[in-house]
C-alpha positions in Angstrom: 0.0 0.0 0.0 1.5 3.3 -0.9 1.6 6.2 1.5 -1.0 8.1 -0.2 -3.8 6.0 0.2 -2.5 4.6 3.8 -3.1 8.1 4.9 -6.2 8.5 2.8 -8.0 5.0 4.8 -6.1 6.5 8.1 -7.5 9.9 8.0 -11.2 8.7 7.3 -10.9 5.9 10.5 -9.9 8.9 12.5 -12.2 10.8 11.6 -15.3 8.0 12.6 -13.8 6.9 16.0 -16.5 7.3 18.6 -19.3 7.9 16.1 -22.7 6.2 16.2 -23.6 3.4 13.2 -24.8 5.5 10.4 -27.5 4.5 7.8 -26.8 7.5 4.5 -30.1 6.2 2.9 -31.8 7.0 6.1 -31.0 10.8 5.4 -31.9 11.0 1.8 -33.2 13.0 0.5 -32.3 15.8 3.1 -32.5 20.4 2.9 -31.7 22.5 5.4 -31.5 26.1 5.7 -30.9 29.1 7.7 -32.7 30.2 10.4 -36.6 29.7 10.9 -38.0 31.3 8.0 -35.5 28.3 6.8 -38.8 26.0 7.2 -41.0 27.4 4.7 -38.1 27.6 2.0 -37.5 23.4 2.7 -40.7 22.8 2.0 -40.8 24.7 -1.2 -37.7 22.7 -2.4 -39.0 19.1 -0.6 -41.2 19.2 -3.4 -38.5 18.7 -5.5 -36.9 16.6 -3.6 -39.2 13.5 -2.4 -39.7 13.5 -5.9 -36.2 11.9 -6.6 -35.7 15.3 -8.2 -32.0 17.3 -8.1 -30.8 18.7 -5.2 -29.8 22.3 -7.5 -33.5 22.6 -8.6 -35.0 22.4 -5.1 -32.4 24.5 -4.2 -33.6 27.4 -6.7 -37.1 26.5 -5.7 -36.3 27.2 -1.7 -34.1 30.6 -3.1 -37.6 31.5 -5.4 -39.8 31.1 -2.6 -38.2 33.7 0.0 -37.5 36.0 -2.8 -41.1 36.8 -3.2 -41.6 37.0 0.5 -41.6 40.6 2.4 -38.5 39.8 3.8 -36.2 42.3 5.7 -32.7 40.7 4.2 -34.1 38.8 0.6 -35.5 39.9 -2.1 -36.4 43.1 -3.4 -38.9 43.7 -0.7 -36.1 44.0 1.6 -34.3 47.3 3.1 -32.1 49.1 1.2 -28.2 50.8 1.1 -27.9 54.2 2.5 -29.1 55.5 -1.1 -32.5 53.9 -0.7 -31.4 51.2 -3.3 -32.1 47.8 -2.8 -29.4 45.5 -4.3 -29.3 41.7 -4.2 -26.8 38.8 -4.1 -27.1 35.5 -4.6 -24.8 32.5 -5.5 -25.6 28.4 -6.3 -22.9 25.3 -6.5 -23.6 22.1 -7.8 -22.3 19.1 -7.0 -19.8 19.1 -10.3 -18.3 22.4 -8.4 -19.8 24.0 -11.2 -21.0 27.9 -9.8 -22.5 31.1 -10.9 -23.2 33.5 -9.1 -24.3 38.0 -9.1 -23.7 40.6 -6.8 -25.2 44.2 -6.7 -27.9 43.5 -9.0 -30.6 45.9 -9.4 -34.8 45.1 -10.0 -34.2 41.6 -10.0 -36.7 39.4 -8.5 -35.4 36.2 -8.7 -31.3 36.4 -8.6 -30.9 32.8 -7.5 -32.0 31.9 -10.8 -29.7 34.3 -12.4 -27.1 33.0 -10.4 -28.0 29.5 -12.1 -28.0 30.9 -15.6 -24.5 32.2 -14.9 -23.7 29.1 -14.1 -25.0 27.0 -16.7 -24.7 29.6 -20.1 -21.5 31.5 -19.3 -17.3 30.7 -18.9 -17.7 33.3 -15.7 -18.5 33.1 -12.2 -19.3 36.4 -10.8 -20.9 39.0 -12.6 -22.0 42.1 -10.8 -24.3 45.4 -11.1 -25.0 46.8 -13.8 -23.9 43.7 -16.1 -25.5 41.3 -14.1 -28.7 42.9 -14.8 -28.0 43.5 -18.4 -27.7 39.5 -18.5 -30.4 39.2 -16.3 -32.9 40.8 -19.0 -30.8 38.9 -22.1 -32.1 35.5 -20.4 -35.7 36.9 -20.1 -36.1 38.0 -16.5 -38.4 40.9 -16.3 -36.7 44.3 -14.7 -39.0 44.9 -11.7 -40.1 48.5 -9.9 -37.3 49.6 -8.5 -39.9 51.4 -5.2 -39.3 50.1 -2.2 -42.2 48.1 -0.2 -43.8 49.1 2.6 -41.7 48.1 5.2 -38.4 49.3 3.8 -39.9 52.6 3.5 -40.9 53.2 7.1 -37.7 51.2 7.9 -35.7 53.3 5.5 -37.4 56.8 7.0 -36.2 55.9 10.4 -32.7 55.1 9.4 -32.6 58.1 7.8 -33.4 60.3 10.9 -29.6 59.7 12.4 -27.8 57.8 9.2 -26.4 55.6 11.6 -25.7 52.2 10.5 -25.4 49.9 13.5 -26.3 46.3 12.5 -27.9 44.5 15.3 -27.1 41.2 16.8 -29.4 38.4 16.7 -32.3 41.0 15.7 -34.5 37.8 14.9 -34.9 38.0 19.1 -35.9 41.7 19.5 -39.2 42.5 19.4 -39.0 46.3 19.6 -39.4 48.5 16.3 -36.8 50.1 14.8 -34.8 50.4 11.4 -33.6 47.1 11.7 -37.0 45.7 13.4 -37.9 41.4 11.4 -40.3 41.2 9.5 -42.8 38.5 9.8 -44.5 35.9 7.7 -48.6 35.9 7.8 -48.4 33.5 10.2 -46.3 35.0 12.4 -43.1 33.1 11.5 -39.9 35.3 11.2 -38.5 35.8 8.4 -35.1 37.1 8.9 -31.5 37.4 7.3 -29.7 35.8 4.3 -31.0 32.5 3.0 -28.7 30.0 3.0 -29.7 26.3 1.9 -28.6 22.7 1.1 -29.5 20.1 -0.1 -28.4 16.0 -0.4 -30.8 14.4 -3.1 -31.6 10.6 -3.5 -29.2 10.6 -6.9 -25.9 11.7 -3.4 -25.8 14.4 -4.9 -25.1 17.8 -2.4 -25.9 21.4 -4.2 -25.9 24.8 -2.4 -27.5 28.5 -2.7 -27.6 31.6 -0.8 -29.5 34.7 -1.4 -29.9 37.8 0.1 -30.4 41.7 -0.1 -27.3 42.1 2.2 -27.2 44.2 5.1 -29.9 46.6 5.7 -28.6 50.5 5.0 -24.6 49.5 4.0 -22.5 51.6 1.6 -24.0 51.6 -2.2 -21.6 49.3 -3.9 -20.9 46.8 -0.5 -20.9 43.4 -1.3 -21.2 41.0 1.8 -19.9 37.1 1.7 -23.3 35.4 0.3 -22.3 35.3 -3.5 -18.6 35.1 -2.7 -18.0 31.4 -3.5 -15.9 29.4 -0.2 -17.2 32.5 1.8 -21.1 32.3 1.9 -21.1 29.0 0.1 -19.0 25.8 -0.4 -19.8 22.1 -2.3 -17.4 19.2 -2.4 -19.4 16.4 -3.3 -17.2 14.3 -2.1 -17.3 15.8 1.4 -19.9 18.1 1.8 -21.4 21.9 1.9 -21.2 24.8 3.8 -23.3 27.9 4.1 -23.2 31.1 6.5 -25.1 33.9 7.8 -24.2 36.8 9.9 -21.5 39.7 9.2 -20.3 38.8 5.8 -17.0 40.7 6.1 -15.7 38.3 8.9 -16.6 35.0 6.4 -15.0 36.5 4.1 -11.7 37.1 6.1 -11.2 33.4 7.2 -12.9 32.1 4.2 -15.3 30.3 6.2 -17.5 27.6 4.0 -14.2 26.5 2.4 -12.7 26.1 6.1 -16.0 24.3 7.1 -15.7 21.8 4.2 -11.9 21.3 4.3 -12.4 20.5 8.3 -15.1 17.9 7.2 -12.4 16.4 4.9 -10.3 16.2 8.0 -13.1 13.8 9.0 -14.5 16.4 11.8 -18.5 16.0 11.4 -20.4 19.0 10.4 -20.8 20.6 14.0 -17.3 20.5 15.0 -16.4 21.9 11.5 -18.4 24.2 12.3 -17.0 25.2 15.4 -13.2 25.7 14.8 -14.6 27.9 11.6 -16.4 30.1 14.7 -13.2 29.6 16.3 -10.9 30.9 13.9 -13.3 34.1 14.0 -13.1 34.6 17.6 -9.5 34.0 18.1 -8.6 36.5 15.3 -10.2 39.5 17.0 -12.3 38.0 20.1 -13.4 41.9 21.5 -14.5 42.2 18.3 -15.8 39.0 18.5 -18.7 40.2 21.0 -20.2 42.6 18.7 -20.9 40.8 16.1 -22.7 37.5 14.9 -21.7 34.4 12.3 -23.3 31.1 12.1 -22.4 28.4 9.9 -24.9 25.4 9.0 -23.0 22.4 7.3 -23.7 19.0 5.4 -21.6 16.0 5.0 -22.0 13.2 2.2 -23.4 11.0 5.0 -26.0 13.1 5.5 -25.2 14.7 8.8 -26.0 18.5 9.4 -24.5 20.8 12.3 -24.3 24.2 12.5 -22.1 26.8 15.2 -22.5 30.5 15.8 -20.3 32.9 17.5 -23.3 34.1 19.4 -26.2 32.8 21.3 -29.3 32.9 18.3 -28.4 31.5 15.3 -31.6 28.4 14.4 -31.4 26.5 11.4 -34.2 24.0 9.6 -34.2 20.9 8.8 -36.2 18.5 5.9 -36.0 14.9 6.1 -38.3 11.9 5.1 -38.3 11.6 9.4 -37.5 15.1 10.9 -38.9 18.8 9.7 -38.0 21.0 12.3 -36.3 24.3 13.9 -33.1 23.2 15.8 -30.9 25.9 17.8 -27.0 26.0 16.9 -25.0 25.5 19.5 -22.5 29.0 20.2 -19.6 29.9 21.1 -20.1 33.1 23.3 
């Protein structure tokens, strides 16, 4: 046996010491997203799913959903930059590491699917602003109103009475109104922050999305980590996926869904992954650390899902033939 594969059967025995009998068909097919509003966008894309369909279209059918929610953080009902713009980004990886992906684009309603058709009709990965839309409307998607709903108005007026932008932690827990007050579904569910979702099909197949309208009243032009691809999203088939919510600039710094898949390759299972991604966060700047808020939610081929947060607050959602429910992440502060 050469040394190559020696280590290759030695690291994946290490990495299963102490870990319960696994059945993988047990867990197929599986999505789960971020936070609560999370539930609502699996069942949009289990649809797709129990019906032995891919993992990347119930992805975009999850993404589709919360896009035409009134959503604070998706979509173009949510709040805009400090110019009273609302600009969306959105990313999707396949389980070929194919991945497409816009930033910045402008009276878009659905940029999940744009991300796809980046993707799948062009050489590029990223394509931003202006020309994203351009290629937006060469594909057929309709350019939308670019007036703000309801809510982003009156949440927009308030900001603008001090221009202060102060992102708030864990604002799915306050329940006071304010410029960065949640918004709610009809029935009361929360519907808060960037979408982020995966999904492991009955074909073993894992695929990824994340979209978003960024954070609420940032700098025209500010690009967060949700269409950066091994920031906001990561897909080794052969290991797993990663996806993140929170301050984007600290993912991007470490990283962070490329760190959570390359610690599942260690053969650490999705929580612990998870963690020393959180870790790596804290340890770089920990009083910085207590003012802000990252969760990560992973996959692994097995079928396993974890998630860590540097803060209390951070829920994720979970699809299977046995479970559909709102699980807490464990933190680390």
């Amino acid at each position: 046996m050469d040394r190559k594969h020696f280590l290759k059967i030695s690291s994946v025995g290490l990495g299963s010491i102490g870990l319960p009998s696994f059945s993988p068909s047990a867990q197929k097919p599986i999505m789960v997203s971020t936070w609560d509003s999370g539930m609502k966008v699996n069942d949009a894309g289990w649809k797709i799913l129990s019906a032995n369909g891919t993992a990347l279209d119930a992805i975009e059918a999850g993404g589709n959903f919360i896009e035409n929610q009134n959503d604070c953080c998706v979509g173009l009902k949510g709040y805009p930059d400090r110019d009273g713009i609302v600009t969306l980004d959105a990313c999707v990886m396949d389980h070929l590491s194919n991945c497409g992906a816009v930033a910045g684009i402008e009276r878009i309603k659905h940029p999940i699917s744009v991300a796809r058709k980046v993707m799948e009709k062009t050489p590029h990965v990223l394509m931003v602003g202006a020309g994203a839309q351009q290629f937006a409307l060469e594909n057929g998607f309709p350019l939308e109103s670019g007036e703000l709903s309801d809510d982003a108005k009156k949440a927009y007026a308030n900001w603008l009475k001090t221009s202060k932008y102060e992102p708030v932690i864990n604002i799915e827990n306050k329940k006071e109104n304010g410029p960065f007050a949640p918004s709610f579904f009809e029935d009361g569910t929360l519907n808060h922050d960037t979408m982020g979702m995966l999904a492991l099909d009955t074909h073993n197949n894992i695929c990824g999305g994340v979209t978003t309208s960024g954070m609420a009243f940032k700098m025209h032009g500010r690009v967060g980590d949700s269409p950066v691809i091994g920031a906001g999203l990561f897909v080794d088939n052969e290991v797993g996926a990663a996806t993140s919510s929170g301050l984007g600039e600290e993912v991007i710094r470490i990283c962070g869904t490329h760190l959570v898949v390359e610690f599942m390759r260690q053969g650490y299972r999705p929580e612990m992954a998870c963690k020393k991604a959180v870790q790596r966060i804290v340890n770089r700047d920990r009083k910085k650390a207590k003012t802000l808020q990252v969760g990560f939610l992973a996959i692994n081929k097995k079928g396993q899902v974890g998630a860590y947060a540097v803060q209390t607050g951070f829920v994720y959602s979970i699809r299977t033939n046995n479970q559909n429910e709102i699980i807490k992440s464990k933190f680390l502060i």
